[in-house]
Residue frames as a rotation matrix with the C-alpha (Angstrom) as fourth column:
UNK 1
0.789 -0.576 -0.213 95.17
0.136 -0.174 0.975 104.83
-0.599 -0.798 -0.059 93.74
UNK 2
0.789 -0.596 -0.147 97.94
-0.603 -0.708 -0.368 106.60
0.115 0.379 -0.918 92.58
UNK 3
0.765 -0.490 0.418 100.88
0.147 0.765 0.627 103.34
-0.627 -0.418 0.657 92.29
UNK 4
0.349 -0.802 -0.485 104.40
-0.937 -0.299 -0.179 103.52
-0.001 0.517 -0.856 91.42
UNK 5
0.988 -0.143 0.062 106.47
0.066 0.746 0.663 100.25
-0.141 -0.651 0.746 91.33
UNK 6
0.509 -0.860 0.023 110.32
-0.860 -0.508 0.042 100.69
-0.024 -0.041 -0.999 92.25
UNK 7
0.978 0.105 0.182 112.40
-0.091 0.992 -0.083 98.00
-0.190 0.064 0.980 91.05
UNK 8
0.626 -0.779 0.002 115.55
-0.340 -0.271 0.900 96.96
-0.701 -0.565 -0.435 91.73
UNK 9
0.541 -0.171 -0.823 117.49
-0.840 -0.057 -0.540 96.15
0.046 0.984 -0.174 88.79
UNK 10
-0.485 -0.850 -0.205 120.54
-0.791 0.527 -0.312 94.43
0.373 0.011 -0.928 89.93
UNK 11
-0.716 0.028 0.698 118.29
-0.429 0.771 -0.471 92.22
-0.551 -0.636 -0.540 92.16
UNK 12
0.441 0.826 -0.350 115.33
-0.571 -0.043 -0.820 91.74
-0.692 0.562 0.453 89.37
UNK 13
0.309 -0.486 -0.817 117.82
-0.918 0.071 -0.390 90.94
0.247 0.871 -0.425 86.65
UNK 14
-0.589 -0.783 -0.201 119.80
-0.763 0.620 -0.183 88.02
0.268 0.045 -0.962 88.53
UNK 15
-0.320 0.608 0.727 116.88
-0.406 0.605 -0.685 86.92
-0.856 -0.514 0.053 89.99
UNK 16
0.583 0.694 -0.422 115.52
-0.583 -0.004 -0.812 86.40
-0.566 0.720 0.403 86.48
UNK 17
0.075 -0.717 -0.693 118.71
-0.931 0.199 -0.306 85.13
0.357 0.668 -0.653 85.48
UNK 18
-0.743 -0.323 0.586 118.73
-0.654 0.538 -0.532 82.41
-0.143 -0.778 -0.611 87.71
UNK 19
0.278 0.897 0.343 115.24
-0.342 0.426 -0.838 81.53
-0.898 0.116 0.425 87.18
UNK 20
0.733 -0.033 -0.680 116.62
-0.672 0.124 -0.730 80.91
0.108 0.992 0.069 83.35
UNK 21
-0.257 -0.648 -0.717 119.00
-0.916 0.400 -0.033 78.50
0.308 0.649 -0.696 84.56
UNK 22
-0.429 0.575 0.697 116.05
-0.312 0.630 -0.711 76.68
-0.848 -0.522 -0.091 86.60
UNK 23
0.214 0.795 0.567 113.96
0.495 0.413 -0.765 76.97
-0.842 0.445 -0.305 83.32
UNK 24
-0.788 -0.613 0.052 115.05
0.448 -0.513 0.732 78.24
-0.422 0.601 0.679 79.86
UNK 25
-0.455 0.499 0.738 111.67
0.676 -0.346 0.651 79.69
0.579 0.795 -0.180 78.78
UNK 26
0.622 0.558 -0.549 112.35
0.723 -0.678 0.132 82.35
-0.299 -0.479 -0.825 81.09
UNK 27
-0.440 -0.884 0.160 115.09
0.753 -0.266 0.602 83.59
-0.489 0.386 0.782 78.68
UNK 28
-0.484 0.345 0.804 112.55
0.291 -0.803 0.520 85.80
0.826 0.485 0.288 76.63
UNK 29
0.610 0.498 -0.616 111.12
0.792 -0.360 0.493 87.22
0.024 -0.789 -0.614 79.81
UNK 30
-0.451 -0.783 -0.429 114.64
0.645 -0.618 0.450 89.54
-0.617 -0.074 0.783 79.60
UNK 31
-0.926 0.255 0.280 113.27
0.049 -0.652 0.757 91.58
0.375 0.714 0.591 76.69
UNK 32
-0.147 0.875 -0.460 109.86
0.989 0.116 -0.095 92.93
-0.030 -0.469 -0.883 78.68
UNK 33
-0.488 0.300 0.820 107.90
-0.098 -0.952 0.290 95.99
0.867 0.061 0.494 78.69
UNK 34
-0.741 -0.102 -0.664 107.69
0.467 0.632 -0.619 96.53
0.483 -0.768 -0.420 82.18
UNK 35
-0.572 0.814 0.099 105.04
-0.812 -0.545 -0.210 99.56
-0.117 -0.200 0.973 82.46
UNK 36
0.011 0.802 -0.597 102.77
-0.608 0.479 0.633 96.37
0.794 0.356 0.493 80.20
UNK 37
-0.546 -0.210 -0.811 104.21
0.259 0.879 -0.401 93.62
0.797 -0.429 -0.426 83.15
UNK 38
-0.871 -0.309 -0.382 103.44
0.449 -0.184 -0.875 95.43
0.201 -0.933 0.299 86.07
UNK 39
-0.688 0.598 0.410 100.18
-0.659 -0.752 -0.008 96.76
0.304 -0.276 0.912 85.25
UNK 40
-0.485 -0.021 -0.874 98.98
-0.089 0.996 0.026 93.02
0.870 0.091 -0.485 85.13
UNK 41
-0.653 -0.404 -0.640 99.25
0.640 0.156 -0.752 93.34
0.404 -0.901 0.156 88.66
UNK 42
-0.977 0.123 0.173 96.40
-0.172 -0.937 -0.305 96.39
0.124 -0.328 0.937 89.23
UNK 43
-0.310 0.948 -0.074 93.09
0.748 0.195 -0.634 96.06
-0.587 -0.252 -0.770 90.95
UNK 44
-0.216 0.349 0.912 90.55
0.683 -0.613 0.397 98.98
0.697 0.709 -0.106 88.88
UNK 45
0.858 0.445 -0.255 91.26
0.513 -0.766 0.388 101.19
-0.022 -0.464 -0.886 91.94
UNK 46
0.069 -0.994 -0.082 94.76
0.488 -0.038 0.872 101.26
-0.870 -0.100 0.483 90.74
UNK 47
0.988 0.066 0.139 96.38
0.146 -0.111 -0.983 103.68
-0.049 0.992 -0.119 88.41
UNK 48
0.076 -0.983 0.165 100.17
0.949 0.122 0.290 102.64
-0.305 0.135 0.943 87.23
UNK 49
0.965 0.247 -0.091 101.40
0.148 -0.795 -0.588 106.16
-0.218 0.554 -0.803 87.21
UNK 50
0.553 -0.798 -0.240 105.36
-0.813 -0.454 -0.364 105.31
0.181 0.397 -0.900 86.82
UNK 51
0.881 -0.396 -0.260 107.88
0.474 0.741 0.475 102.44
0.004 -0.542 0.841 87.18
UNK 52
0.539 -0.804 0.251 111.01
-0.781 -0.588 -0.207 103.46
0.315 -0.085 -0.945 88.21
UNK 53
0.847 -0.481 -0.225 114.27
0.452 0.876 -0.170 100.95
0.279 0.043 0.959 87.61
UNK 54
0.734 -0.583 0.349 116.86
-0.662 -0.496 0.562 101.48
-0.154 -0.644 -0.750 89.48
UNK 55
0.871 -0.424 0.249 120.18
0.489 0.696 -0.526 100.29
0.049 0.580 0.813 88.19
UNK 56
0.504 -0.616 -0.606 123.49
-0.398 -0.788 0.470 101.07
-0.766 0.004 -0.642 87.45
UNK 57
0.757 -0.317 -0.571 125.54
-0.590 0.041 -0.806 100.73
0.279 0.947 -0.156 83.86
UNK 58
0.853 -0.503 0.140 127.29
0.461 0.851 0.251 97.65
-0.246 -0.150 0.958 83.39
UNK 59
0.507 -0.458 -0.730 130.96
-0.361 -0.882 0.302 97.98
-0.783 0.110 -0.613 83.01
UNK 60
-0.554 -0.235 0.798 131.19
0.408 0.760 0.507 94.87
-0.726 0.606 -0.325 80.39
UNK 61
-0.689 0.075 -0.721 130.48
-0.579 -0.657 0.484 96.13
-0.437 0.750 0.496 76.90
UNK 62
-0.787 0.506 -0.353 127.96
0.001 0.573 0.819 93.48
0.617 0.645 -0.451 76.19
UNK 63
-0.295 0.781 -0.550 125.98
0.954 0.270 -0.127 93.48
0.049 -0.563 -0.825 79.00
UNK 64
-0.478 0.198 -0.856 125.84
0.075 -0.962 -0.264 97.52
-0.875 -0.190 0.445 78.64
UNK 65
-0.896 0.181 -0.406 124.69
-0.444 -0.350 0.825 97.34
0.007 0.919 0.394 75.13
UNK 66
-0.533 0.845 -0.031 122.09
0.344 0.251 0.905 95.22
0.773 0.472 -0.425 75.99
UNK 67
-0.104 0.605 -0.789 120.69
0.942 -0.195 -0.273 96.73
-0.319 -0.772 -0.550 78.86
UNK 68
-0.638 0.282 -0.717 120.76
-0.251 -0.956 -0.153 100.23
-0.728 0.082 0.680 76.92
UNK 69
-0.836 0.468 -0.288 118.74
-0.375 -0.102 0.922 98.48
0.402 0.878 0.260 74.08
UNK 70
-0.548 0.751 -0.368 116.12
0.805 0.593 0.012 97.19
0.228 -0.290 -0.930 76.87
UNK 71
-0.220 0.368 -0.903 115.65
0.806 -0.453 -0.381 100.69
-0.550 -0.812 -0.197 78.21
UNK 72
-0.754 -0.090 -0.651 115.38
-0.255 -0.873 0.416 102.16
-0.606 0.480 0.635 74.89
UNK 73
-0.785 0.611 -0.098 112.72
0.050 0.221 0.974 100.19
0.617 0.760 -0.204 73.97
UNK 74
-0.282 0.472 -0.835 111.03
0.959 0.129 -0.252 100.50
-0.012 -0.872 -0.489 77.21
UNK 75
-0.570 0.068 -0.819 111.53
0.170 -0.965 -0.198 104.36
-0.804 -0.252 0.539 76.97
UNK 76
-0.931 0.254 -0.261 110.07
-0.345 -0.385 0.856 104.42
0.117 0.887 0.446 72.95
UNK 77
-0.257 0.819 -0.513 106.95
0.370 0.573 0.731 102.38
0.893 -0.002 -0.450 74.26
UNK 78
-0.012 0.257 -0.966 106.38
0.988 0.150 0.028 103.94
0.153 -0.955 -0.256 78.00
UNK 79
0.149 0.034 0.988 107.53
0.231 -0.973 -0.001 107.52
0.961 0.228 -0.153 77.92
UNK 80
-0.243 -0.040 0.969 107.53
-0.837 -0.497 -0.230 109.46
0.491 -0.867 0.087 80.87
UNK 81
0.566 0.567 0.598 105.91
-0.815 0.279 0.507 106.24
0.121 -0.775 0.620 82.58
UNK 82
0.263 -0.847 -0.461 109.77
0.680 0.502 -0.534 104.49
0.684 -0.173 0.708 82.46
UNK 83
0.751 -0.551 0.365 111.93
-0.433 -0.827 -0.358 106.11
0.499 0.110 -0.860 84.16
UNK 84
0.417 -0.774 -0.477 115.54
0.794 0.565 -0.222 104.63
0.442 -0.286 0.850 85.02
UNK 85
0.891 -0.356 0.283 117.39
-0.437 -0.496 0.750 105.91
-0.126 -0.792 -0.597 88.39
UNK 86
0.667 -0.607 -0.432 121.30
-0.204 0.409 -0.889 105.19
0.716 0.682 0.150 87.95
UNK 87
0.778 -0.626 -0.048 123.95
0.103 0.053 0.993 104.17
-0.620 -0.778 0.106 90.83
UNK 88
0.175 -0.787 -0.592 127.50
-0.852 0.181 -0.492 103.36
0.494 0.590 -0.638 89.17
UNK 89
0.921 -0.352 -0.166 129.35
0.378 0.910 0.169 100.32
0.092 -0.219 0.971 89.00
UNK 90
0.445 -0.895 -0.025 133.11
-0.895 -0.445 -0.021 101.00
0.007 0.031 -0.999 90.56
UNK 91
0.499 -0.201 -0.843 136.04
0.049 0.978 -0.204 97.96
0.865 0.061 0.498 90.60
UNK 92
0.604 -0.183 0.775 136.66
-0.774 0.096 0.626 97.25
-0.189 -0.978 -0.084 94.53
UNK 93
-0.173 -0.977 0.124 140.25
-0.883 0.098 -0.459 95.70
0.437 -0.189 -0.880 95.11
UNK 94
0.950 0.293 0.110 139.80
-0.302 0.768 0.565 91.99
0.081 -0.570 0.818 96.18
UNK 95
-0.265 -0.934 0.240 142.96
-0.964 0.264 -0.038 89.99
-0.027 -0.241 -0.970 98.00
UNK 96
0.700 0.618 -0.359 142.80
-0.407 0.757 0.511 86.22
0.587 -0.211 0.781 97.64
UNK 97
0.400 -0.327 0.856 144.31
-0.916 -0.144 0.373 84.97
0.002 -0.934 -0.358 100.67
UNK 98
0.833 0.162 0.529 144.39
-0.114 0.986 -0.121 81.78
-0.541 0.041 0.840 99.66
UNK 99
0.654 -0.101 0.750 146.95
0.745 0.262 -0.614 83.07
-0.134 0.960 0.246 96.31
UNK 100
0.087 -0.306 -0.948 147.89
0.590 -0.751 0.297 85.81
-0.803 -0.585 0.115 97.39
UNK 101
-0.566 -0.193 0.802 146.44
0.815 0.015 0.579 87.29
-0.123 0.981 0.149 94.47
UNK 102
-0.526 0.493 -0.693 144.76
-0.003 -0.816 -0.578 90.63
-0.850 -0.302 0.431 93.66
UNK 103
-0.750 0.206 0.629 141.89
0.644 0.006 0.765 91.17
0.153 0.979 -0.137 91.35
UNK 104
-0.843 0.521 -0.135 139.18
-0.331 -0.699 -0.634 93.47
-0.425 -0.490 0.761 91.25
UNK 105
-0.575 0.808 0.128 135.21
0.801 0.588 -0.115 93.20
-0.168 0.036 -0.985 90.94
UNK 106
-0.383 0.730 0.566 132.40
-0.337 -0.681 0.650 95.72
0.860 0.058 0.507 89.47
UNK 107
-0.579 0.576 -0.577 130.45
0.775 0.167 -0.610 96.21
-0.255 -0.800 -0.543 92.62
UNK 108
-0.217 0.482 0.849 127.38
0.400 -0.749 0.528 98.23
0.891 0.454 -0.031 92.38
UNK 109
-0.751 -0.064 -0.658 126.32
0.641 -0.314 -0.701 101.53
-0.162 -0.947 0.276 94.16
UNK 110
-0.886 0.337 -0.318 124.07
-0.274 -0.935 -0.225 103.83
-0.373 -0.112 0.921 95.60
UNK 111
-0.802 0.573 -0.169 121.68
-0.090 0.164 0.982 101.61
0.591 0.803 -0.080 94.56
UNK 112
-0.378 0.676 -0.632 119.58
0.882 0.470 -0.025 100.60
0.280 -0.567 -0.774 97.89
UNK 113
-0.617 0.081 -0.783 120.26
0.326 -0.879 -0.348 104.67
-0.716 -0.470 0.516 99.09
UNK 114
-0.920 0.392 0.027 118.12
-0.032 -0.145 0.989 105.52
0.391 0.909 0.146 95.28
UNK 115
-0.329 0.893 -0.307 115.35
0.581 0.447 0.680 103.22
0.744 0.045 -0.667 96.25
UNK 116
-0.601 -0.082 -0.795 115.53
0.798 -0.001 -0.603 104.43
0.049 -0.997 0.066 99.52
UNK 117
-0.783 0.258 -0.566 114.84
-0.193 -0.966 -0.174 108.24
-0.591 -0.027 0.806 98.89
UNK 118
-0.697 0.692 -0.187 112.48
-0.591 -0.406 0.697 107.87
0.406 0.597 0.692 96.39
UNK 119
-0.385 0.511 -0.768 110.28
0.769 0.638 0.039 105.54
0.510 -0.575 -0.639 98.53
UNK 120
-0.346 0.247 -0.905 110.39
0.853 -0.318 -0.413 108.11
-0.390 -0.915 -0.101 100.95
UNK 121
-0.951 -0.270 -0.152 110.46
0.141 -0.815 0.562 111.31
-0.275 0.513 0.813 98.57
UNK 122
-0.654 0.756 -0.013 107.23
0.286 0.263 0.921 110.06
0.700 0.599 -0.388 96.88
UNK 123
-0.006 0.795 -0.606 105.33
0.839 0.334 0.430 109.45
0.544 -0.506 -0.669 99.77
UNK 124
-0.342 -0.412 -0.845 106.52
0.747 -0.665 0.022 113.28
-0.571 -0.623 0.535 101.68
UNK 125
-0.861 -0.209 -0.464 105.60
-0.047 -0.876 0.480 114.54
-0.507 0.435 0.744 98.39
UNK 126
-0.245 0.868 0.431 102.56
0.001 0.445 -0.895 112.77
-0.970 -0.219 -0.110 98.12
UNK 127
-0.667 -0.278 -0.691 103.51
-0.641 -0.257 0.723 111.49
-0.378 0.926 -0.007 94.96
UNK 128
-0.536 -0.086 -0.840 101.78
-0.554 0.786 0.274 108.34
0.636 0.612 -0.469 95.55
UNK 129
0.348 0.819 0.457 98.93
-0.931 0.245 0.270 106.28
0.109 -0.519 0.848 97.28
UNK 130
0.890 0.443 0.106 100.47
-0.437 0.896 -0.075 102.80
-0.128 0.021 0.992 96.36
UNK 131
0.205 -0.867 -0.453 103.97
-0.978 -0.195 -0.069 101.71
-0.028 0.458 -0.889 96.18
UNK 132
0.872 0.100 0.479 104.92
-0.123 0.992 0.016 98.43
-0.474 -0.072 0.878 95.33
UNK 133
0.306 -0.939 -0.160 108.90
-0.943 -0.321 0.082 97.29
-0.129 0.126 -0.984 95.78
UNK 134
0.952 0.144 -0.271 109.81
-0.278 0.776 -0.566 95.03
0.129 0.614 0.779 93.64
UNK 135
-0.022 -0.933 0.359 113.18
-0.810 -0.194 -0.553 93.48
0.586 -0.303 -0.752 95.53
UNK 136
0.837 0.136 -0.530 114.11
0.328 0.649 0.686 90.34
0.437 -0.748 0.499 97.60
UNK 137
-0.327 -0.858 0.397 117.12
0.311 -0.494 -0.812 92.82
0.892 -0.142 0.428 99.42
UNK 138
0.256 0.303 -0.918 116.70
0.965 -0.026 0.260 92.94
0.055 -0.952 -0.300 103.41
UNK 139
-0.653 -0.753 -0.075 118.42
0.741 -0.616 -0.268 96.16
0.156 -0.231 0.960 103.01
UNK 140
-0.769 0.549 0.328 115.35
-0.212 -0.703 0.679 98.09
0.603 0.453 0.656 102.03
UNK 141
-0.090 0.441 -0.893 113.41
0.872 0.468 0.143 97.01
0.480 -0.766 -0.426 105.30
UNK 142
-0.612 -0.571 -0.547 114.06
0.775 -0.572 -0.270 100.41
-0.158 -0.589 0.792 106.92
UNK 143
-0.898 0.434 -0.074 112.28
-0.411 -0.767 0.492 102.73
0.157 0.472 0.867 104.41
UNK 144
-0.480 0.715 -0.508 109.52
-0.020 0.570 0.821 100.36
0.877 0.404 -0.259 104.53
UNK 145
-0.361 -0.312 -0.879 109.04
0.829 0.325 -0.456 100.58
0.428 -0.893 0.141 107.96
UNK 146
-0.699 0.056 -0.713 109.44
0.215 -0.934 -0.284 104.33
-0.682 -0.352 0.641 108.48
UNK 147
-0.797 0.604 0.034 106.85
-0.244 -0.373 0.895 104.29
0.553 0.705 0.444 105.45
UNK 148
0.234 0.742 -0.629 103.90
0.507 0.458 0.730 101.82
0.829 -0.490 -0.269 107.46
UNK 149
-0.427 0.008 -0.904 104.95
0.886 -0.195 -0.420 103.70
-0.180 -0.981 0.076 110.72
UNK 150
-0.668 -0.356 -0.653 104.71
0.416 -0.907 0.069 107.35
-0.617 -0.225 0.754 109.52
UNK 151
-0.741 0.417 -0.527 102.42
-0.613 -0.739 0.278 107.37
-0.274 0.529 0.803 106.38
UNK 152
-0.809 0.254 0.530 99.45
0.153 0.962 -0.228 105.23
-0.568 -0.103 -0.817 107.24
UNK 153
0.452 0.681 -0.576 97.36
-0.572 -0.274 -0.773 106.93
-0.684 0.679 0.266 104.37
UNK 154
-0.074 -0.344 -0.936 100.12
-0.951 0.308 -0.038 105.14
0.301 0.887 -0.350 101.77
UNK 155
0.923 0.002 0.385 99.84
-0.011 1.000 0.020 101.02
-0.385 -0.022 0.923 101.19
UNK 156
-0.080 -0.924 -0.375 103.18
-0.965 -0.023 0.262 99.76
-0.250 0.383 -0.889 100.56
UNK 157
0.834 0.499 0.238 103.59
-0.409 0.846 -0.342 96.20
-0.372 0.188 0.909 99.01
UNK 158
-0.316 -0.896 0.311 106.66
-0.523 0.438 0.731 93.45
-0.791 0.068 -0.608 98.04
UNK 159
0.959 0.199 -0.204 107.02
-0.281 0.782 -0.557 91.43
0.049 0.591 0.805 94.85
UNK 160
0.225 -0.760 0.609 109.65
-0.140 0.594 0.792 89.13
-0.964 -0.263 0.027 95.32
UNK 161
-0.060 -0.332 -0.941 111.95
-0.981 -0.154 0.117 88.83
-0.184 0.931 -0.316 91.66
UNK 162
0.609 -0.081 -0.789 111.97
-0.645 0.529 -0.552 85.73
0.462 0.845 0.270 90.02
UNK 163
0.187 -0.800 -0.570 114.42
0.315 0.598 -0.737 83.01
0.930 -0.041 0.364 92.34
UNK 164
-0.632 -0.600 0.490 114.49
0.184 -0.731 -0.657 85.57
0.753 -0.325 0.572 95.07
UNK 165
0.709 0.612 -0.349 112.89
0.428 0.019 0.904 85.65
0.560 -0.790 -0.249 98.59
UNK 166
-0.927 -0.338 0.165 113.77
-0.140 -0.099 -0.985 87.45
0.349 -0.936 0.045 102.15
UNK 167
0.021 0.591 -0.806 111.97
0.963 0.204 0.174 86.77
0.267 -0.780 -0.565 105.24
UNK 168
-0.473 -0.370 -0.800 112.99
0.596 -0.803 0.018 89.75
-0.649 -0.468 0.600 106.82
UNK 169
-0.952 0.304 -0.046 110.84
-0.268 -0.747 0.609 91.69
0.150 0.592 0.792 103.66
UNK 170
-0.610 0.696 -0.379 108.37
0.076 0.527 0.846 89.42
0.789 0.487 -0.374 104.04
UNK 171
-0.192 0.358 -0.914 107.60
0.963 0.250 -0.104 90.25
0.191 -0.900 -0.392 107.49
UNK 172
-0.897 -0.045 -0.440 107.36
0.105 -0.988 -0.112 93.87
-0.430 -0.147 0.891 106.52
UNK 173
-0.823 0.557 -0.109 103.93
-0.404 -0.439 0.802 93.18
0.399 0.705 0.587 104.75
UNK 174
-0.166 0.797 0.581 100.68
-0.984 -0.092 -0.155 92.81
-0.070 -0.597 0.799 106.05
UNK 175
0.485 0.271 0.831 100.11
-0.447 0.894 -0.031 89.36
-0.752 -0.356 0.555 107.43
UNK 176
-0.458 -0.814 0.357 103.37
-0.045 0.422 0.905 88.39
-0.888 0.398 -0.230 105.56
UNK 177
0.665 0.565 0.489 101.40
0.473 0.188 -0.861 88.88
-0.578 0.804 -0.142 102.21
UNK 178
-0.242 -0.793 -0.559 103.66
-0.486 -0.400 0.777 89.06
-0.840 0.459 -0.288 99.03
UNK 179
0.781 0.269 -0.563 103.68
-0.602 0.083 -0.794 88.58
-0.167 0.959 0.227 95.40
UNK 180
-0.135 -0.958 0.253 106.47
-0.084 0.266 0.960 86.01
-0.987 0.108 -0.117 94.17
UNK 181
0.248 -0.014 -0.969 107.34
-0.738 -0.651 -0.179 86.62
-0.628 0.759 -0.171 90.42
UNK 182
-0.943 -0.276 0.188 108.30
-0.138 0.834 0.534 83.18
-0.304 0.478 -0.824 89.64
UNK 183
-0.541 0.738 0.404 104.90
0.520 0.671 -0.529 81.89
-0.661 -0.076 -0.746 90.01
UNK 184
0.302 0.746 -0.594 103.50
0.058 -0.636 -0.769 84.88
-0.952 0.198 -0.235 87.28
UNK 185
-0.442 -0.895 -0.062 105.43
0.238 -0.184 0.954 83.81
-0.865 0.407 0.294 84.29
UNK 186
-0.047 0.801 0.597 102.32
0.989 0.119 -0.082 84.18
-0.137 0.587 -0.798 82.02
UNK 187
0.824 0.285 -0.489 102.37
0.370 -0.925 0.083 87.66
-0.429 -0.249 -0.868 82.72
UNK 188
-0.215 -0.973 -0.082 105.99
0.035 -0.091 0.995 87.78
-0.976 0.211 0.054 81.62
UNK 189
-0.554 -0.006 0.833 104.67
0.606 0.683 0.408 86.46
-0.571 0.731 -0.374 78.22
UNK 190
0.734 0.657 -0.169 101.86
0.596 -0.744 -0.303 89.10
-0.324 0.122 -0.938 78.00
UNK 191
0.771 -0.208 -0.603 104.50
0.092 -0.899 0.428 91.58
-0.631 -0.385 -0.674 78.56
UNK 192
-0.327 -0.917 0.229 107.37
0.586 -0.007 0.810 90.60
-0.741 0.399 0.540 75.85
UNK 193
0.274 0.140 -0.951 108.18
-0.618 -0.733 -0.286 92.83
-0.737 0.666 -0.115 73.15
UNK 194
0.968 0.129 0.215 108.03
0.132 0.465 -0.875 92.38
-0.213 0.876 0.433 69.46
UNK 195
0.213 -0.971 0.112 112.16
0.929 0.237 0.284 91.73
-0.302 0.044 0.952 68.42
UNK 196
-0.662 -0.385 0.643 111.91
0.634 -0.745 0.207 95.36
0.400 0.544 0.738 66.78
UNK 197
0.491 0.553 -0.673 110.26
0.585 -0.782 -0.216 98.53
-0.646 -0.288 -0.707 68.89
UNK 198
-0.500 -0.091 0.861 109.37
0.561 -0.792 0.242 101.33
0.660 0.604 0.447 67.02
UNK 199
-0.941 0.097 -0.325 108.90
0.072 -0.879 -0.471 104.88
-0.331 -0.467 0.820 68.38
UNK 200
0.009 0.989 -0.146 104.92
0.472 -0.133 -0.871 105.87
-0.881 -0.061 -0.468 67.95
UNK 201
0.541 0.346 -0.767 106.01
-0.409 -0.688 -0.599 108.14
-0.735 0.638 -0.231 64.88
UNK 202
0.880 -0.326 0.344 108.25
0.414 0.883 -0.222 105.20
-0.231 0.338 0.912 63.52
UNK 203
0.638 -0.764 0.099 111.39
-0.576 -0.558 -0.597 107.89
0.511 0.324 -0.796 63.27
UNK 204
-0.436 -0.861 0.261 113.72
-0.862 0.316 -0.397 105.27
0.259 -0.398 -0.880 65.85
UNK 205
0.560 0.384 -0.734 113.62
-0.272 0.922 0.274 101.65
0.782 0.046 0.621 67.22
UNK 206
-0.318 -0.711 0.627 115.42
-0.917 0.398 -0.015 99.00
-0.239 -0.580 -0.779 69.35
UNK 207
0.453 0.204 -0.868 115.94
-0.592 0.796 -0.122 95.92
0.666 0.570 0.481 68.90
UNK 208
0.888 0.137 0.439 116.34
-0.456 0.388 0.801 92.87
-0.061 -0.912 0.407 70.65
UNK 209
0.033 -0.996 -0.080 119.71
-0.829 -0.071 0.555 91.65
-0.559 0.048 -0.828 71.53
UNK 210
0.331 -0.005 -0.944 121.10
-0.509 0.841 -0.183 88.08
0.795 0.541 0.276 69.66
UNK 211
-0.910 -0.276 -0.308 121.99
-0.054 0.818 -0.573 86.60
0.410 -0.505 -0.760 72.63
UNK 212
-0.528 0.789 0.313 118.11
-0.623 -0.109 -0.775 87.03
-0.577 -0.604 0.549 74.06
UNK 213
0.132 0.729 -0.671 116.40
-0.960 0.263 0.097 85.33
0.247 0.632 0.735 71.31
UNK 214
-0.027 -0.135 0.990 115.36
-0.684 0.725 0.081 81.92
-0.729 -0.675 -0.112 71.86
């Protein structure tokens, strides 16, 4: 079967973050090669034919530098079978009532409407036999839905991130069956890179950040 998995970034990341402040030896779990994590996860009627992260660019200069050096080692080790979908981060006016103070916040977009289409895109374009959404976001209940109503040739499937659960997703899978990522951290381990990726013809690298190393 023809499986993509579509993973939410923003919800994948904190969820993982969180889990690191439950347990710190899920700190190298950040530096992963998620095509290697996710294939874990395949029966031998399965073929992983793409993950697709779905994200949007930090607007802190540290957290952008290391998320472009995860996805550039992901991209020098995966190829075509990465591929990163982008929203934006914008800063949304906040009032504190309390202070009567104004500050603003990165909020991300355009990220659930991403998942959305390409959920649906795939499966219209029969891109895909297997999808498997990798989110604990009620938001994404909808596509899922119109996917098990409308295309009952495709299997669709939840993995819950790392810290992260909905009900409301969880009722969207057969007999409430789901995958929680906490409980697979072995797989996480499988799946780290070596502190230095090299391209296949050794012309470029990435390296892990210094604040990832344990």
């Amino acid at each position: 079967m023809r499986t993509i998995f579509y993973v939410d970034g923003f919800n994948f990341y904190y969820g993982l973050k969180k889990q690191i402040t439950i347990d710190n030896k899920w700190r190298e779990s950040y530096w992963v090669d998620l095509v290697k994590l996710f294939e874990q996860f395949l029966g031998p009627e399965d073929d992983l034919i793409k993950v697709k992260y779905f994200t949007a660019q930090p607007l802190n200069v540290g957290k952008k530098s290391r998320q472009s050096a995860l996805f550039k080692a992901n991209d020098l080790i995966n190829g075509e079978r990465f591929e990163i979908i982008r929203g934006k981060y914008i800063k949304k006016d906040i009032l504190c009532y309390n202070c009567d103070t104004h500050f603003s916040k990165p909020e991300e977009k355009r990220t659930d409407v991403n998942i959305a289409v390409h959920l649906l895109g795939d499966c219209a374009l029969d891109k895909v036999d297997k999808l498997v959404l990798v989110t604990a976001d009620s938001n994404l209940v909808p596509p899922l839905e119109f996917i098990q109503k409308n295309f009952k040739d495709k299997v669709a499937r939840v993995y819950f991130p790392p810290s992260n659960f909905s009900n409301d997703l969880k009722r969207t899978s057969p007999r409430g069956k789901v995958t929680l990522l906490k409980d697979n951290f072995r797989k996480f381990e499988n799946a780290k890179m070596e502190n230095i990726v090299y391209k296949a013809d050794g012309k470029d690298s990435a390296s892990i950040p210094a604040k990832w190393i344990i």
